[in-house]
Chimera marker file (.cmm) of the C-alpha trace (Angstrom):
<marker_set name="trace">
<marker id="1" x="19.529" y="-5.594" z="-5.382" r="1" g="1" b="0" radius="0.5"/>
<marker id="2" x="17.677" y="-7.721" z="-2.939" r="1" g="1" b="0" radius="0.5"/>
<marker id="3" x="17.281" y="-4.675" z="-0.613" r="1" g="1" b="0" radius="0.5"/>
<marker id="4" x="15.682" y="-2.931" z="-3.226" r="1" g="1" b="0" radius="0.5"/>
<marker id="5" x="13.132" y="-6.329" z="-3.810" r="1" g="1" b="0" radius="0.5"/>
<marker id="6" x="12.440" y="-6.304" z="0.159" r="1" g="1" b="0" radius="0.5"/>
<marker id="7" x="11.593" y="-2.102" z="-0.239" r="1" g="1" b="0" radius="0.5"/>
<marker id="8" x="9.640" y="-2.490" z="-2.620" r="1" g="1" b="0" radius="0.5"/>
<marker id="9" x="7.673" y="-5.457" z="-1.857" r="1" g="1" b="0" radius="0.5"/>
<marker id="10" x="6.799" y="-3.218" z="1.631" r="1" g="1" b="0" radius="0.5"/>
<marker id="11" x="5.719" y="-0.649" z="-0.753" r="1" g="1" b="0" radius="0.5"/>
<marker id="12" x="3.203" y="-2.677" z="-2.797" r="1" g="1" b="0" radius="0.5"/>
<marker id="13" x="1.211" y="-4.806" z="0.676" r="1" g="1" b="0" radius="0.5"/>
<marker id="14" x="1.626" y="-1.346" z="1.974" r="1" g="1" b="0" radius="0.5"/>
<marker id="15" x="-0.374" y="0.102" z="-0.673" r="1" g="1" b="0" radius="0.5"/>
<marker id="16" x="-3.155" y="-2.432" z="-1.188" r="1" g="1" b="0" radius="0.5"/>
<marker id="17" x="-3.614" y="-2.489" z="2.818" r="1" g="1" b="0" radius="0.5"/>
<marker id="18" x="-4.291" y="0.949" z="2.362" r="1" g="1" b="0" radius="0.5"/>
<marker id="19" x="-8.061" y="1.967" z="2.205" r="1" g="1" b="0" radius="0.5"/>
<marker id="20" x="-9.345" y="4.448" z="0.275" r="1" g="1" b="0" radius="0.5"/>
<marker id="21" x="-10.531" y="7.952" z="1.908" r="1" g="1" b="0" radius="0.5"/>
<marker id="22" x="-13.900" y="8.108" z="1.424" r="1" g="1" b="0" radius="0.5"/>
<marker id="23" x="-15.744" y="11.589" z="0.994" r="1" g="1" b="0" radius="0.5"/>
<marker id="24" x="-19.083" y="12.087" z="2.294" r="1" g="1" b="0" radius="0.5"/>
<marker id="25" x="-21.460" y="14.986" z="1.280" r="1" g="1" b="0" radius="0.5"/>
<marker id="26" x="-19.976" y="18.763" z="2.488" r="1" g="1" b="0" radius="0.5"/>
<marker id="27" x="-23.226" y="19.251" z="4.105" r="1" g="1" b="0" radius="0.5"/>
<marker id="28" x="-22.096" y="16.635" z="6.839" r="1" g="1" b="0" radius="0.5"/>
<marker id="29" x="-18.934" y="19.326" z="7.597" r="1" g="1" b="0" radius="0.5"/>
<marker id="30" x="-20.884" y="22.538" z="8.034" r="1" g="1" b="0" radius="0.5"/>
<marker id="31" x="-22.048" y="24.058" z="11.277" r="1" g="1" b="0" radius="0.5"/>
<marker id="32" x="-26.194" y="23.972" z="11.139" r="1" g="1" b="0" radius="0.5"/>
<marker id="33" x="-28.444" y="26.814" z="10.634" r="1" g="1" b="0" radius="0.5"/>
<marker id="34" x="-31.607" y="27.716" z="12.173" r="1" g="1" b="0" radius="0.5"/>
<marker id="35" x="-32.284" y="30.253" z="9.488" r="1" g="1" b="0" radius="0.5"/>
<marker id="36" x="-33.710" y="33.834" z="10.195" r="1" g="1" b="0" radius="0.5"/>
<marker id="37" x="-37.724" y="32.681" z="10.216" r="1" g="1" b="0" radius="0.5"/>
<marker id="38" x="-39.509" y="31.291" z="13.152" r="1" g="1" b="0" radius="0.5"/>
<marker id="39" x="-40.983" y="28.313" z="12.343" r="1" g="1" b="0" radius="0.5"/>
<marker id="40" x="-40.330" y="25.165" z="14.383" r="1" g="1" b="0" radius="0.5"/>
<marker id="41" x="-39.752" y="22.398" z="11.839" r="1" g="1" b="0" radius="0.5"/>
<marker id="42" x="-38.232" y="19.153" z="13.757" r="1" g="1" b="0" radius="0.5"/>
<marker id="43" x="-34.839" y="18.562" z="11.702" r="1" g="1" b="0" radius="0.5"/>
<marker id="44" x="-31.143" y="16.101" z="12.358" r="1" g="1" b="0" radius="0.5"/>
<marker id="45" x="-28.284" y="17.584" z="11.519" r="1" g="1" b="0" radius="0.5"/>
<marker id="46" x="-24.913" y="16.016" z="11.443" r="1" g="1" b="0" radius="0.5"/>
<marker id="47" x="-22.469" y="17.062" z="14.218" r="1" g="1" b="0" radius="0.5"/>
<marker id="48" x="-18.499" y="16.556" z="13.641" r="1" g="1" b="0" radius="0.5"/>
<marker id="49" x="-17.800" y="16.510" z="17.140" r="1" g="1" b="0" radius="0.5"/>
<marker id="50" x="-19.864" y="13.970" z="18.340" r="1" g="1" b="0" radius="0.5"/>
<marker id="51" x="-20.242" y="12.091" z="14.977" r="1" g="1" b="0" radius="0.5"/>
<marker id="52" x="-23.520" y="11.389" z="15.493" r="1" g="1" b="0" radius="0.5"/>
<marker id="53" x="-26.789" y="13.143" z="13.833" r="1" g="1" b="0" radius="0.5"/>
<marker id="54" x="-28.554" y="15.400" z="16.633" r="1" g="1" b="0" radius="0.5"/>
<marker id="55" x="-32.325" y="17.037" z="16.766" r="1" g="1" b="0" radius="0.5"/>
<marker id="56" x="-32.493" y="21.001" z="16.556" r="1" g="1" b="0" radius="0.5"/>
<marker id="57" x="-35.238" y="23.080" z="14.892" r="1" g="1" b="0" radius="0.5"/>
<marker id="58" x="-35.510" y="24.796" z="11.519" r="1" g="1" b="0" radius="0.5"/>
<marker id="59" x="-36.823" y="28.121" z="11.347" r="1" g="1" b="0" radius="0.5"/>
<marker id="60" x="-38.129" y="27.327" z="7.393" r="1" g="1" b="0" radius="0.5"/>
<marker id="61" x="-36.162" y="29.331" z="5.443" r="1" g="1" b="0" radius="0.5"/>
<marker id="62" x="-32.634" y="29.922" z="4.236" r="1" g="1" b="0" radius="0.5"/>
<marker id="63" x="-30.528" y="27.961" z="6.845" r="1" g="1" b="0" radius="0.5"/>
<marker id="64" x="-27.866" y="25.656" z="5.112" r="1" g="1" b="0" radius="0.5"/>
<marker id="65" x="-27.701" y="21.700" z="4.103" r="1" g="1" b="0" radius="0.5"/>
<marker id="66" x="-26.884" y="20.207" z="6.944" r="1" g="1" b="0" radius="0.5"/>
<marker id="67" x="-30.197" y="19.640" z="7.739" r="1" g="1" b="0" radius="0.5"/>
<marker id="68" x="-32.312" y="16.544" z="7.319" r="1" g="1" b="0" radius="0.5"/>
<marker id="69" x="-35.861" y="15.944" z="7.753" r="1" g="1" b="0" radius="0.5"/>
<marker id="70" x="-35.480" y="12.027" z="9.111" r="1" g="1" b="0" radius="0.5"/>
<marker id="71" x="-32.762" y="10.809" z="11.088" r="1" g="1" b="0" radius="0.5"/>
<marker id="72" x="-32.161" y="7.843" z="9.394" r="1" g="1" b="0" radius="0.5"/>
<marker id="73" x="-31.408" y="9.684" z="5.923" r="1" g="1" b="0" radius="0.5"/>
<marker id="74" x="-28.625" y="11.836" z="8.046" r="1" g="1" b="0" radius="0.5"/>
<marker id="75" x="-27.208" y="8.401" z="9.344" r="1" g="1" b="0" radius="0.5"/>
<marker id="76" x="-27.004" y="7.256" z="5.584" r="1" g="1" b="0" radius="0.5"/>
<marker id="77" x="-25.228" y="10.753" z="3.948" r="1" g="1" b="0" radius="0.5"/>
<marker id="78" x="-22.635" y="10.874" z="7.043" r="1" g="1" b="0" radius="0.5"/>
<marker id="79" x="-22.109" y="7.226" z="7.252" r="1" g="1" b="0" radius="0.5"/>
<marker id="80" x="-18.313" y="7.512" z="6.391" r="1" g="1" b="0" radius="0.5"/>
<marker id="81" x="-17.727" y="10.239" z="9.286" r="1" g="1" b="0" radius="0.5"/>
<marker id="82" x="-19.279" y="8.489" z="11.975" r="1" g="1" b="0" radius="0.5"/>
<marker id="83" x="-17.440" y="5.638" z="11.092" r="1" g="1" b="0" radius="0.5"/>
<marker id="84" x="-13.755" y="7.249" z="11.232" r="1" g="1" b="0" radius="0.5"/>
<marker id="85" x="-12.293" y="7.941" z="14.690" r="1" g="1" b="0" radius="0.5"/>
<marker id="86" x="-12.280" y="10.944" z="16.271" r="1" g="1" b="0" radius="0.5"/>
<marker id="87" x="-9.038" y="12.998" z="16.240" r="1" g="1" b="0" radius="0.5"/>
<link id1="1" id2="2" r="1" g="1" b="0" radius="0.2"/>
<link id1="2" id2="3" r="1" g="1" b="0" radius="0.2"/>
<link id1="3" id2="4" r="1" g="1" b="0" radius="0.2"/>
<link id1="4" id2="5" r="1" g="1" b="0" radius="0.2"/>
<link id1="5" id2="6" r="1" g="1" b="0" radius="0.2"/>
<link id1="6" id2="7" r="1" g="1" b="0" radius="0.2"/>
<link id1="7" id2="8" r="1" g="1" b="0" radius="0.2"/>
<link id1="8" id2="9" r="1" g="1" b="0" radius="0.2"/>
<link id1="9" id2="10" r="1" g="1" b="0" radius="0.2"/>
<link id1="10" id2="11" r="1" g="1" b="0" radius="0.2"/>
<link id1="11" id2="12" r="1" g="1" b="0" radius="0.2"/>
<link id1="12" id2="13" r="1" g="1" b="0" radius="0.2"/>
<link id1="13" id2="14" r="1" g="1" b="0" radius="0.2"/>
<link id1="14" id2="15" r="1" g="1" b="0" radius="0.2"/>
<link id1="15" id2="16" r="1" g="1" b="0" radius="0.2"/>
<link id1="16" id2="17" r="1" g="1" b="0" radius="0.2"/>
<link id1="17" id2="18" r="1" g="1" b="0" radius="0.2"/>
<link id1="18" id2="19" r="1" g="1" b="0" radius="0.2"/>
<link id1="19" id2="20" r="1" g="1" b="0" radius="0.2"/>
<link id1="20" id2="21" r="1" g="1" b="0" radius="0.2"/>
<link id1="21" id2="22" r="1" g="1" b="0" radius="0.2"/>
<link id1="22" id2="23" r="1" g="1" b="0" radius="0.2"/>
<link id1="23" id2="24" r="1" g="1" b="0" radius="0.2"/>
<link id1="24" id2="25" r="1" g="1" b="0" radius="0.2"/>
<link id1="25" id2="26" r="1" g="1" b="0" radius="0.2"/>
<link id1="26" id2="27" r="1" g="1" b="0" radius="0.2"/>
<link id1="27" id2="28" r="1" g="1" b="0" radius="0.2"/>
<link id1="28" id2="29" r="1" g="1" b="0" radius="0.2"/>
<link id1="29" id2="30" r="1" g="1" b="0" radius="0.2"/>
<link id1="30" id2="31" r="1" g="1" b="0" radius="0.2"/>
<link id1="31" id2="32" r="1" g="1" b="0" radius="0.2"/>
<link id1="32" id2="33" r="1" g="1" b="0" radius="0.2"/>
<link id1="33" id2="34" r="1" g="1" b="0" radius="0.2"/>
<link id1="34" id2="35" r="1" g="1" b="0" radius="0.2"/>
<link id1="35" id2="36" r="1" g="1" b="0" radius="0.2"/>
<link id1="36" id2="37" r="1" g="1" b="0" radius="0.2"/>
<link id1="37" id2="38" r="1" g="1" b="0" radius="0.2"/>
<link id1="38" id2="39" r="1" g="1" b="0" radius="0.2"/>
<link id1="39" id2="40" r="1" g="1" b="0" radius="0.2"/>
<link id1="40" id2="41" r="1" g="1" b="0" radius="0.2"/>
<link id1="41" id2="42" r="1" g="1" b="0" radius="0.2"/>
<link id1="42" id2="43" r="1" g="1" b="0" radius="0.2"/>
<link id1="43" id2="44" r="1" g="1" b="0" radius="0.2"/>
<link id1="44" id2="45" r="1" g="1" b="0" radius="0.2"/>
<link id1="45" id2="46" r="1" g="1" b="0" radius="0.2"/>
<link id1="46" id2="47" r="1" g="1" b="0" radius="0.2"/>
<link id1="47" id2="48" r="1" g="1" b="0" radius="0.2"/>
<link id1="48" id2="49" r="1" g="1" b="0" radius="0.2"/>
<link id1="49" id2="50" r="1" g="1" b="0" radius="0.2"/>
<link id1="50" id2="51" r="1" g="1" b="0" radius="0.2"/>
<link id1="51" id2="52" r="1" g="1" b="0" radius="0.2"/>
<link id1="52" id2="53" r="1" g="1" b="0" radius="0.2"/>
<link id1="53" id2="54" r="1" g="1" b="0" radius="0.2"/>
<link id1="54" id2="55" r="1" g="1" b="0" radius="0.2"/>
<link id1="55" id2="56" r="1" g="1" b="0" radius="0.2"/>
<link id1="56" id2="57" r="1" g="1" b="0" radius="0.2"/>
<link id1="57" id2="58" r="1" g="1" b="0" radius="0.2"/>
<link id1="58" id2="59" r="1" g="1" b="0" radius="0.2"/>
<link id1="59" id2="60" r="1" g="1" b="0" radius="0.2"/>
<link id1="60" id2="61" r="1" g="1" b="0" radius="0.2"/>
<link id1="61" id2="62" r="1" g="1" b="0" radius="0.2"/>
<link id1="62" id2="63" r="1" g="1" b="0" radius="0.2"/>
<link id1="63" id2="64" r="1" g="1" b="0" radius="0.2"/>
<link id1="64" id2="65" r="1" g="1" b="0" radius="0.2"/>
<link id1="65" id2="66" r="1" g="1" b="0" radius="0.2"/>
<link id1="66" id2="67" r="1" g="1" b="0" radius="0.2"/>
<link id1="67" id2="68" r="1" g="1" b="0" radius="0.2"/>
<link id1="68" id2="69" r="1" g="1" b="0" radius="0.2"/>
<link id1="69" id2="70" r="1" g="1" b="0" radius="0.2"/>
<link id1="70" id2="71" r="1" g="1" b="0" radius="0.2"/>
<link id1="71" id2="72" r="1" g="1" b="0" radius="0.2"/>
<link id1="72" id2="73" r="1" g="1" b="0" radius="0.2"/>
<link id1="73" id2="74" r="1" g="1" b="0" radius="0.2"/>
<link id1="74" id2="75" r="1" g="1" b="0" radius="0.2"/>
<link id1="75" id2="76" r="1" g="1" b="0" radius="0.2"/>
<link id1="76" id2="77" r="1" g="1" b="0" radius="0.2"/>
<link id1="77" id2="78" r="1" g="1" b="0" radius="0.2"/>
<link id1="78" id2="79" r="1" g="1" b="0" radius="0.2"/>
<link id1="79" id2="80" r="1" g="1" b="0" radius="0.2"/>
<link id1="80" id2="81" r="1" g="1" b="0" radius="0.2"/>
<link id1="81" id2="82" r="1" g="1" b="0" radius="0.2"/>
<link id1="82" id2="83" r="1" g="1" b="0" radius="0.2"/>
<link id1="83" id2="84" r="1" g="1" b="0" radius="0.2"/>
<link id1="84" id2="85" r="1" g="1" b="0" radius="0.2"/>
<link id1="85" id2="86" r="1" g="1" b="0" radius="0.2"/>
<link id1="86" id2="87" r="1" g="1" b="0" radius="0.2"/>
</marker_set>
């Protein structure tokens, strides 16, 4: 009996140490995209493998979500993956 109050009280403070996985935005995941037009629009995009939001150019049209017109509002959306580590 008292091994099974010892297991379970690891359980429980094991559990409520545990911190929730937070999900940012899909458009944080996705590889950026220019888009087929030739327009030079200054964008950020956030990049997984540096976890940090990055400069490109947008061509205007189609082109996907990962694409932000100010830095700052990039930083804010993808907060939660440039916090984790990187694997």
């Amino acid at each position: 009996f008292s091994s099974f109050v010892v297991t379970f009280a690891i359980l429980v403070c094991d559990a409520v140490d545990a911190k929730p996985k937070i999900r940012p935005p899909k458009n944080c995941t996705i590889e950026p995209e220019e888009g087929p037009c030739r327009a030079l629009h200054s964008r950020y995009f956030f990049n997984m493998t540096s976890r940090q939001c990055e400069h490109f150019y947008y061509g205007g049209c189609y082109g996907n979500t990962n694409r932000f017109i100010k830095k700052k509002r990039c930083e804010k959306e993808c907060k939660a993956y440039m916090e984790q580590k990187a694997i």
